[in-house]
N, C-alpha and C positions, 0 to 999 in steps of 0.2 A: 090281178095276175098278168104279167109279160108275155108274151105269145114267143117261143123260141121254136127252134127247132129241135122237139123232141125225141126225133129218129135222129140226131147225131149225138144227142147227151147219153141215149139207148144204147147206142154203140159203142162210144167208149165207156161205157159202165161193164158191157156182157162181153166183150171181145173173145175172149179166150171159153166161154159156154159154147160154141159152136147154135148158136139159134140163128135158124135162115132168117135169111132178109125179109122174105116174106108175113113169117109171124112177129119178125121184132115188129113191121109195120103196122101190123094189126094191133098189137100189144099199146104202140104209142097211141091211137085214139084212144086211150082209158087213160092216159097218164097225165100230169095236171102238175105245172110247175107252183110250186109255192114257196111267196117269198116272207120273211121275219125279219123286224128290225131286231137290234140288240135290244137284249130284256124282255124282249114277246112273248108273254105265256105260250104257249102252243097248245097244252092240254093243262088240267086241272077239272080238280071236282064240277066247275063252272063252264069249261070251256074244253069242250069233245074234240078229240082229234081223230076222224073217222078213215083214217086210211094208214095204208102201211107204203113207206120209203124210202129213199137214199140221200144222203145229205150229198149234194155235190159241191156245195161251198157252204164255207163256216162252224157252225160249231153249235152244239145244243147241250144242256143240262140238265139229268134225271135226280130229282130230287125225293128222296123220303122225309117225311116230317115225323116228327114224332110229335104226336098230338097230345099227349099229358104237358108236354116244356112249351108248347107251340114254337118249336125252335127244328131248323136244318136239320135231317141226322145222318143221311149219305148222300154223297152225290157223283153220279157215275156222271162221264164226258161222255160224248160221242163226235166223232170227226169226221170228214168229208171218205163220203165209200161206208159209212155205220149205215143203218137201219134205224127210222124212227117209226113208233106204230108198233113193235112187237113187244112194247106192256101190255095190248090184248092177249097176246098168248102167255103171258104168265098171271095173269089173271089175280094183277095188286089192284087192291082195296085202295077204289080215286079217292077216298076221301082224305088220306096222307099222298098221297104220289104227285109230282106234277113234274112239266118239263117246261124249260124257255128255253129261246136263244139265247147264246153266249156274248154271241156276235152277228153280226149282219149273215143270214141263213138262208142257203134256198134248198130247198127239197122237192127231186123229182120221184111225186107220187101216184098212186091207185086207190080211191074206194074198194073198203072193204066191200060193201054194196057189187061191186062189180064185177067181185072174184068169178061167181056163176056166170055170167057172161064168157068171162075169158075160159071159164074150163068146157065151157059148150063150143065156143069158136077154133081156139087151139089147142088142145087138150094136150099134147104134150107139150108145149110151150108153159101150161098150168102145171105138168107133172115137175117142172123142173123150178119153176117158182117155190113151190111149195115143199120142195126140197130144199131150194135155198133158203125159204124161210125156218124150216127145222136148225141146217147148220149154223144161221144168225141168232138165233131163239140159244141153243145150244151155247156159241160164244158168248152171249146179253148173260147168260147165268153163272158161265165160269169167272166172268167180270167182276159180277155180284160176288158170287162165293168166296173170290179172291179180294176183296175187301172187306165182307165181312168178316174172315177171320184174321185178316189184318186188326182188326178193330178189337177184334177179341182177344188180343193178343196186347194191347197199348194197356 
Protein backbone atom coordinates (compact mmCIF):
# COMPACT_ATOMS: atom_id res chain seq x y z
CA UNK A 1 0.00 0.00 0.00
CA UNK A 2 1.16 3.85 -1.07
CA UNK A 3 0.99 6.18 1.95
CA UNK A 4 -0.97 9.27 0.38
CA UNK A 5 -2.67 11.68 1.89
CA UNK A 6 -5.90 10.52 2.94
CA UNK A 7 -7.56 13.78 4.46
CA UNK A 8 -7.23 15.34 0.96
CA UNK A 9 -8.80 12.18 -1.16
CA UNK A 10 -11.64 12.63 2.03
CA UNK A 11 -12.22 15.72 0.98
CA UNK A 12 -12.70 15.86 -2.32
CA UNK A 13 -14.92 12.80 -1.98
CA UNK A 14 -17.42 14.54 0.94
CA UNK A 15 -17.34 18.16 -0.14
CA UNK A 16 -20.75 19.02 -0.40
CA UNK A 17 -21.86 16.46 3.23
CA UNK A 18 -20.92 19.39 5.35
CA UNK A 19 -18.60 16.91 7.78
CA UNK A 20 -16.30 19.19 9.86
CA UNK A 21 -12.66 19.04 9.48
CA UNK A 22 -12.43 17.57 12.61
CA UNK A 23 -14.16 14.24 12.25
CA UNK A 24 -13.15 13.85 8.50
CA UNK A 25 -9.78 13.82 10.40
CA UNK A 26 -10.51 11.31 12.74
CA UNK A 27 -12.36 9.30 10.08
CA UNK A 28 -9.02 9.22 7.75
CA UNK A 29 -7.11 7.06 10.51
CA UNK A 30 -9.41 4.10 9.71
CA UNK A 31 -9.09 4.51 5.86
CA UNK A 32 -6.61 2.51 4.04
CA UNK A 33 -5.72 3.16 0.27
CA UNK A 34 -5.78 0.19 -1.80
CA UNK A 35 -4.26 -0.40 -4.80
CA UNK A 36 -5.35 -3.37 -7.98
CA UNK A 37 -3.60 -4.26 -10.99
CA UNK A 38 -5.91 -4.88 -14.03
CA UNK A 39 -7.48 -8.46 -13.68
CA UNK A 40 -6.97 -8.44 -9.74
CA UNK A 41 -9.50 -10.54 -8.11
CA UNK A 42 -10.55 -8.37 -5.28
CA UNK A 43 -13.09 -10.67 -3.75
CA UNK A 44 -14.20 -14.18 -4.74
CA UNK A 45 -15.24 -17.30 -2.82
CA UNK A 46 -11.33 -17.39 -2.13
CA UNK A 47 -10.31 -14.20 -1.70
CA UNK A 48 -12.45 -11.80 1.19
CA UNK A 49 -12.81 -8.27 0.59
CA UNK A 50 -13.37 -7.05 4.18
CA UNK A 51 -14.16 -3.43 3.87
CA UNK A 52 -16.51 -1.14 2.29
CA UNK A 53 -15.18 1.93 -0.41
CA UNK A 54 -14.81 4.33 -2.91
CA UNK A 55 -13.15 3.77 -6.13
CA UNK A 56 -11.18 6.91 -6.74
CA UNK A 57 -9.35 5.72 -9.86
CA UNK A 58 -10.29 3.08 -12.28
CA UNK A 59 -12.74 0.69 -12.60
CA UNK A 60 -13.98 -2.69 -11.00
CA UNK A 61 -16.17 -5.67 -12.27
CA UNK A 62 -19.17 -7.50 -10.39
CA UNK A 63 -19.61 -10.64 -11.84
CA UNK A 64 -22.40 -13.42 -11.19
CA UNK A 65 -21.56 -16.76 -12.51
CA UNK A 66 -23.94 -19.18 -13.06
CA UNK A 67 -22.63 -22.15 -11.76
CA UNK A 68 -24.68 -25.09 -13.77
CA UNK A 69 -22.68 -23.44 -17.35
CA UNK A 70 -19.52 -22.37 -15.19
CA UNK A 71 -19.84 -19.50 -17.41
CA UNK A 72 -20.17 -15.34 -16.88
CA UNK A 73 -23.99 -14.41 -16.28
CA UNK A 74 -23.96 -10.56 -15.28
CA UNK A 75 -21.61 -8.15 -14.85
CA UNK A 76 -22.34 -4.78 -13.45
CA UNK A 77 -19.24 -1.84 -13.81
CA UNK A 78 -18.52 0.22 -11.23
CA UNK A 79 -16.57 3.61 -11.80
CA UNK A 80 -14.60 6.13 -9.97
CA UNK A 81 -17.06 7.83 -7.01
CA UNK A 82 -19.14 3.77 -6.85
CA UNK A 83 -18.78 1.84 -3.83
CA UNK A 84 -17.02 -1.47 -3.47
CA UNK A 85 -17.77 -3.69 -0.41
CA UNK A 86 -21.59 -3.17 -0.47
CA UNK A 87 -22.19 -7.19 -1.73
CA UNK A 88 -22.12 -7.55 2.14
CA UNK A 89 -25.41 -5.85 2.38
CA UNK A 90 -27.06 -7.66 -0.26
CA UNK A 91 -26.06 -10.57 1.16
CA UNK A 92 -25.07 -12.76 -2.52
CA UNK A 93 -24.14 -16.28 -2.22
CA UNK A 94 -19.82 -15.93 -2.71
CA UNK A 95 -19.85 -18.86 -4.09
CA UNK A 96 -21.17 -17.46 -7.77
CA UNK A 97 -20.19 -13.64 -7.16
CA UNK A 98 -16.87 -12.26 -7.54
CA UNK A 99 -15.31 -8.76 -8.47
CA UNK A 100 -11.86 -7.80 -10.23
CA UNK A 101 -10.36 -4.82 -11.48
CA UNK A 102 -11.01 -3.66 -14.92
CA UNK A 103 -8.20 -1.65 -14.97
CA UNK A 104 -5.48 -0.21 -12.82
CA UNK A 105 -7.75 0.55 -9.44
CA UNK A 106 -7.32 2.24 -6.37
CA UNK A 107 -9.88 2.38 -3.57
CA UNK A 108 -10.05 4.64 -0.63
CA UNK A 109 -11.30 2.19 2.18
CA UNK A 110 -12.68 1.16 5.87
CA UNK A 111 -12.74 -2.22 7.60
CA UNK A 112 -15.73 -3.41 8.29
CA UNK A 113 -14.10 -4.38 11.67
CA UNK A 114 -13.91 -0.77 12.50
CA UNK A 115 -17.35 0.47 11.82
CA UNK A 116 -17.81 0.32 15.98
CA UNK A 117 -14.92 2.20 16.36
CA UNK A 118 -16.13 4.99 14.26
CA UNK A 119 -19.64 4.89 15.70
CA UNK A 120 -18.28 5.18 19.37
CA UNK A 121 -15.60 8.11 18.37
CA UNK A 122 -17.98 10.06 15.90
CA UNK A 123 -21.22 9.08 16.02
CA UNK A 124 -22.71 11.45 13.86
CA UNK A 125 -20.02 11.26 11.42
CA UNK A 126 -21.21 7.09 11.51
CA UNK A 127 -24.90 8.35 11.34
CA UNK A 128 -24.15 9.82 8.09
CA UNK A 129 -22.08 7.07 6.61
CA UNK A 130 -24.43 4.77 7.21
CA UNK A 131 -26.91 6.68 5.62
CA UNK A 132 -24.77 6.99 2.66
CA UNK A 133 -24.31 3.34 2.69
CA UNK A 134 -28.38 2.63 2.59
CA UNK A 135 -28.54 5.40 -0.64
CA UNK A 136 -25.43 3.37 -2.44
CA UNK A 137 -26.98 -0.10 -1.34
CA UNK A 138 -30.18 1.31 -2.75
CA UNK A 139 -28.59 2.54 -6.27
CA UNK A 140 -26.09 -1.16 -6.41
CA UNK A 141 -29.94 -2.76 -6.63
CA UNK A 142 -31.66 -0.42 -8.99
CA UNK A 143 -28.50 -1.22 -11.30
CA UNK A 144 -29.12 -4.87 -10.68
CA UNK A 145 -32.91 -4.70 -11.35
CA UNK A 146 -32.34 -2.67 -14.31
CA UNK A 147 -30.39 -5.33 -16.12
CA UNK A 148 -31.95 -7.95 -15.04
CA UNK A 149 -34.99 -7.14 -16.70
CA UNK A 150 -33.16 -5.92 -19.46
CA UNK A 151 -32.09 -9.56 -19.71
CA UNK A 152 -35.47 -10.73 -19.33
CA UNK A 153 -36.49 -9.17 -21.91
CA UNK A 154 -33.61 -10.29 -24.79
Amino acid sequence: MIEENKLDILESLVVKNNIPYDQLKIFSHYCYILNYDKDEIIYSKKIKFKYVGIIIDGEVGYFLNDLKNNKKKIKLASFKKYPVGMFNFLELNENNFSIKATKKTKIIAIKYSDLKNIEDKIPSFAAKLYKSFIKLNMQINKRLTSIIANLATK
